[in-house]
C-alpha positions in Angstrom: -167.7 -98.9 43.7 -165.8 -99.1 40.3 -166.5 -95.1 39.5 -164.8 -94.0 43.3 -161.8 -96.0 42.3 -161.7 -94.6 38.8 -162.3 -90.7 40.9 -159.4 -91.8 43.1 -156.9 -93.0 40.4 -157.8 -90.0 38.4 -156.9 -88.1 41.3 -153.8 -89.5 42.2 -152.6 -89.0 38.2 -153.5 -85.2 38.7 -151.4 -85.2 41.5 -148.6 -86.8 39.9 -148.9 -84.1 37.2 -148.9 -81.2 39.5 -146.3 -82.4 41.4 -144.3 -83.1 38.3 -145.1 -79.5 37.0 -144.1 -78.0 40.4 -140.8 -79.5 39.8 -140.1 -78.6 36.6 -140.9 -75.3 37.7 -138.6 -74.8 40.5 -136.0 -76.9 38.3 -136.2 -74.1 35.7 -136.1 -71.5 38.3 -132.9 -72.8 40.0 -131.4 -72.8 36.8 -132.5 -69.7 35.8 -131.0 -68.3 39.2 -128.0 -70.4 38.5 -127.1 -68.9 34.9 -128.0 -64.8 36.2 -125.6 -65.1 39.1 -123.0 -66.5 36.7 -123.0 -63.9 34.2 -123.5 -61.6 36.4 -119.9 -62.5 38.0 -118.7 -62.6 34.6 -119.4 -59.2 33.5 -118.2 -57.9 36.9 -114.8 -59.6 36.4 -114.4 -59.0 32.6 -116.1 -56.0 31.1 -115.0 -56.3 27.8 -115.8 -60.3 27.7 -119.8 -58.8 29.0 -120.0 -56.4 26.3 -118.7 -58.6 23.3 -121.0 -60.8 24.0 -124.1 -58.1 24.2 -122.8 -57.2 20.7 -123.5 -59.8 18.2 -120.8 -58.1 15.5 -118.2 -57.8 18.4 -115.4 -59.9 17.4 -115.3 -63.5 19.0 -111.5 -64.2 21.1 -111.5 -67.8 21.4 -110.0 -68.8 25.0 -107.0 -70.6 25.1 -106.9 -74.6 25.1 -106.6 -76.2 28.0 -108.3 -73.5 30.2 -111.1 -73.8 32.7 -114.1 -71.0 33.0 -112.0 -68.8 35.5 -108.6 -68.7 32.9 -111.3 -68.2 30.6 -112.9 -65.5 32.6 -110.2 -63.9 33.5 -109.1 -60.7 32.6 -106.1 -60.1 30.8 -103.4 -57.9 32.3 -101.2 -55.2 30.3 -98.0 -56.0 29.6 -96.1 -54.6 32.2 -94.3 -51.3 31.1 -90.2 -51.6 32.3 -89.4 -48.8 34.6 -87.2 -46.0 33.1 -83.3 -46.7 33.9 -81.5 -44.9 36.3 -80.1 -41.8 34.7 -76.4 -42.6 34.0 -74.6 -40.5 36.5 -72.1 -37.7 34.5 -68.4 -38.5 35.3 -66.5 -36.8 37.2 -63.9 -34.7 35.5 -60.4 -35.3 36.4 -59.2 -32.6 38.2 -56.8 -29.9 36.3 -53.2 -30.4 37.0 -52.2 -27.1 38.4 -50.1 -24.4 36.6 -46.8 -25.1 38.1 -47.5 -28.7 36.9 -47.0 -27.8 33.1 -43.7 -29.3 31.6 -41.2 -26.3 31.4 -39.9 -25.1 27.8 -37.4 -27.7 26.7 -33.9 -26.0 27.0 -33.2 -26.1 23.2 -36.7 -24.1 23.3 -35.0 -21.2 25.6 -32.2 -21.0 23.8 -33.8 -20.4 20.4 -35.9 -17.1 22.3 -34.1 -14.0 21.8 -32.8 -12.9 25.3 -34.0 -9.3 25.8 -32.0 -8.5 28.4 -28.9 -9.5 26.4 -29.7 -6.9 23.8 -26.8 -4.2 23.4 -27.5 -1.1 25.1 -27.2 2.1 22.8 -25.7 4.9 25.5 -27.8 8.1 25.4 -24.1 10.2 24.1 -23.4 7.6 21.5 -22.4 9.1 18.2 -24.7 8.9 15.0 -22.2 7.6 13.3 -19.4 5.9 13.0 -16.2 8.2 12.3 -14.5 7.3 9.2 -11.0 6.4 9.5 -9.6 7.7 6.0 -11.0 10.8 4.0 -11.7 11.1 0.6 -11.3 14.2 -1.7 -15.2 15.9 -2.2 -13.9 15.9 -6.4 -12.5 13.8 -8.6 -9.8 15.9 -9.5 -7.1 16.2 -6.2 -5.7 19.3 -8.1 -5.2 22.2 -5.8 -6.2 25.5 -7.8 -5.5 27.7 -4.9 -3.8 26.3 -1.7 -4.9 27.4 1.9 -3.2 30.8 2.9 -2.0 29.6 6.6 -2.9 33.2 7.9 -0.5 35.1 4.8 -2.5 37.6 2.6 -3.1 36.6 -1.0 -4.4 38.4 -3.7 -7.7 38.1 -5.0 -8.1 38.9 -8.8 -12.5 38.6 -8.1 -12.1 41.2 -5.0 -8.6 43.3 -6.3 -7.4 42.9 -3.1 -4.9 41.0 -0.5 -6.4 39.5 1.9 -5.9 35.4 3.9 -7.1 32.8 2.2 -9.2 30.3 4.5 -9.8 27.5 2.9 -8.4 25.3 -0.4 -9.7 25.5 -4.0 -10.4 22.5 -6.0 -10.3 22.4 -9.3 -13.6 20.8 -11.0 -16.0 20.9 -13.8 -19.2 23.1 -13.7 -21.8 21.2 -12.0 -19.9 18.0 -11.0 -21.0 16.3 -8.0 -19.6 16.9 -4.6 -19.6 13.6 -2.6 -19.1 13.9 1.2 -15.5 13.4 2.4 -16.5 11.2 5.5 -19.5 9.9 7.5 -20.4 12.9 9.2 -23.7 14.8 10.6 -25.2 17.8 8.6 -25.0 20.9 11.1 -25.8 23.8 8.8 -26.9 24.5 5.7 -27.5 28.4 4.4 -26.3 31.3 1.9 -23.8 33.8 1.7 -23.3 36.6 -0.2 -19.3 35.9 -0.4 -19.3 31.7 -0.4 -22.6 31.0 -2.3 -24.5 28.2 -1.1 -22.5 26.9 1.9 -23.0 22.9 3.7 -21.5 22.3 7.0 -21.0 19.1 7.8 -19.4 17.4 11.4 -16.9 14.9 10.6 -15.3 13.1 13.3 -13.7 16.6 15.3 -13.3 18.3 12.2 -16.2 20.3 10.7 -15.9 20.6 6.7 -17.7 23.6 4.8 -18.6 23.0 1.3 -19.0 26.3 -0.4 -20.2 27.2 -3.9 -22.8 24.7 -4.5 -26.0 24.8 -6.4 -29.0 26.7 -5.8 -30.7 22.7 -5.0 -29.7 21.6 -2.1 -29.2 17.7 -1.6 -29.3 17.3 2.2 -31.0 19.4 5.3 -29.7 20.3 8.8 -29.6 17.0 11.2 -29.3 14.4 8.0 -26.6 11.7 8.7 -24.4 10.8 5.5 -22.4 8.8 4.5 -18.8 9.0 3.3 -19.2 9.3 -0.7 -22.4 10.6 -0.5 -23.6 13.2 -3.0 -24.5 16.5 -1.4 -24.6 18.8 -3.8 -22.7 19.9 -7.4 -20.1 22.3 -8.3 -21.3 25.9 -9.0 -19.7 29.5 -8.1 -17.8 30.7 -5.0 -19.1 34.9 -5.3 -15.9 35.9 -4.2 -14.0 34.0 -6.3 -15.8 34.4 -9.6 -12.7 35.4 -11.6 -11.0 32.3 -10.8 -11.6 28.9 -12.8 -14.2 26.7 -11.5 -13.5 25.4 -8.7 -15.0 24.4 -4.9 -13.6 26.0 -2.0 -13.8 23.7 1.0 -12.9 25.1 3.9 -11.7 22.2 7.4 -12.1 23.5 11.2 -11.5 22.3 14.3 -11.8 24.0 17.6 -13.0 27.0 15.9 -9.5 27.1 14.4 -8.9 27.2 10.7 -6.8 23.8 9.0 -5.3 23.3 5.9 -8.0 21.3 4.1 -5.6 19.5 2.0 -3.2 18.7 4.9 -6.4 16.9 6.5 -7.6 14.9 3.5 -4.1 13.5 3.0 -4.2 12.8 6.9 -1.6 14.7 7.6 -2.9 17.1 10.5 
């Protein structure tokens, strides 16, 4: 009797134990199942949080205080980039005033600019020069060696012979200057075998030949000169040689011989 109770309470202890055992068991499992599903949510929501903790020398982040599991859990998001402003649009440029806009030249302005069409016109027949008023004598000396014939023979001591004197001799010194009598207009200058070296010059309506100059002449066909100008020097008349020095000048006008010194003085 005693030894079936002892087998019976022996029994019911085993039973206790197994029990016990089979609880502890499916305890452990539960928790087990528990813990796997967690970290398996954790290392589908945080990757980087998983993969620290798989490396033992990955640095620890500590989560912030006051957080639960899911702020701890939780990912953390970039910072959000700003979106690139709006390109500035260009301003507009003004639009240019237009050309009849521009403020006109101030009238102090226009009358400073020469005025073109105010400009003296020269006429195509205006003279060279301007005609001289008063002549002077081509010498210093106004001594008349040998006056103008007026169409009556003379006698030439050079040639031995009578014959009209068509011009005036002035006395003057071997090569002394002979200065242009007016403003005038070179027409001619040449040699001839009777006058020497001969310079025609226009004066006015009176044309003036200068006859026995130098062999170098001072001015050329077409030169302009001026009254007192030097256009050559005193020399030899070839058909006069027997006379004194001298320079025979001779005056025309109209093709018509003058009396040089009756011109000079103004008197014809």
């Amino acid at each position: 009797m005693i030894g079936k109770r002892f087998s019976e309470s022996k029994a019911r202890r085993n039973g206790f134990y197994l029990a016990l055992a089979i609880c502890l068991v499916a305890v452990g499992v539960a928790a087990w199942s528990t813990f796997d599903a967690v970290q398996g949510y954790m290392t589908a929501t945080n990757p980087e949080s998983a993969a620290r903790d798989d490396d033992p020398e990955a640095p620890r982040t500590p989560a912030p205080s006051g957080s639960g599991t899911n702020s701890a859990a939780a990912p953390v998001r970039p910072a959000a980039t700003p979106a690139p402003s709006a390109k500035p649009a260009r301003p507009t440029p003004a639009p240019s005033a237009p050309p009849s806009a521009a403020p006109s030249a101030s009238p102090q302005a226009e009358q400073e600019q020469p005025d073109e069409e105010e400009a003296p016109q020269v006429p195509a027949n205006a003279p060279l020069y301007e005609i001289t008023d008063e002549l002077i004598y081509p010498v210093s000396a106004k001594e008349v060696a040998k006056a103008y014939s007026s169409g009556a023979p003379m006698y030439s001591a050079t040639m031995r012979d009578w014959r009209v004197h068509t011009g005036t001799d002035l006395a003057a010194e071997p090569g002394e200057q002979v200065l242009a009598c007016g403003n005038g207009r070179v027409e001619e200058v040449y040699t001839d075998p009777m006058l020497g070296n001969v310079v025609v010059i226009e004066h006015g309506d009176y044309h003036f030949s200068y006859c026995g100059l130098g062999e170098d002449f001072t001015v050329a066909a077409g030169d302009v000169v001026t009254i007192g100008q030097a256009i050559g020097t005193v020399t030899a008349v070839p058909m006069e040689s027997a006379d004194e020095p001298h320079l025979h000048l001779e005056v025309r006008r109209d093709a018509a011989y003058l009396d040089p010194r009756s011109v000079l003085e103004g008197e014809n």
